[in-house]
N, C-alpha and C positions, 0 to 999 in steps of 0.2 A: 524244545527245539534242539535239533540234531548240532553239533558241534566237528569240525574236523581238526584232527588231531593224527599225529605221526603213531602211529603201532608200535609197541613193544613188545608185540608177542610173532607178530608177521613182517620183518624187517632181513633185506637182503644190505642194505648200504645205512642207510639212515631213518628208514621206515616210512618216507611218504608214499611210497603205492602200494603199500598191506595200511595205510590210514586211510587213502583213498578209497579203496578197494570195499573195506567196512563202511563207510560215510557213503557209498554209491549200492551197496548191498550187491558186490561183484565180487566173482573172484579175482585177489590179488595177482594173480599169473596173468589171466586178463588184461588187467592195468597194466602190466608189465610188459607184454607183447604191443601195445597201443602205445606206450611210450617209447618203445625201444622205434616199433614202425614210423611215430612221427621225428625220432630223432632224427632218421637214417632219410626222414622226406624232408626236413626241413634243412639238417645241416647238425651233426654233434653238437657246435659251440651253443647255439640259443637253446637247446633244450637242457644241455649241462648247465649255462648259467643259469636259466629256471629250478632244474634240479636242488642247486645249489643254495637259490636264494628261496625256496619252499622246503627248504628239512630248515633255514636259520628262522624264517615267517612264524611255519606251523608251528604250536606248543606240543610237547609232548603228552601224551595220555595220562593223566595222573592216574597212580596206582590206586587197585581198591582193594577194602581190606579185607 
């Protein structure tokens, strides 16, 4: 079972839309441009406080060795 997790290796801010991005098998720019568009349709604040409260939710990727 697939697991979503914040990126370590594809991270502009906090890393959910390169975790995304891998968990959806998309590219993370993609994500990027989707969320940037629904920001600017819905209103900044809701999708920052989403932002916000999905990089404290999601766990980080544990490292492999």
């Amino acid at each position: 079972m697939k697991k979503m997790y914040l990126s370590r290796d594809d991270k502009k801010i906090n890393g959910f839309c390169g975790g995304l991005g891998e968990y959806l098998d998309l590219d993370s720019t993609l994500i990027r441009l989707i969320f940037l568009l629904l920001g600017i349709a819905t209103g900044v604040l809701p999708m920052l406080i989403f932002y916000i409260i999905a990089g404290i939710v999601v766990p980080v990727k544990p490292e492999t060795p």
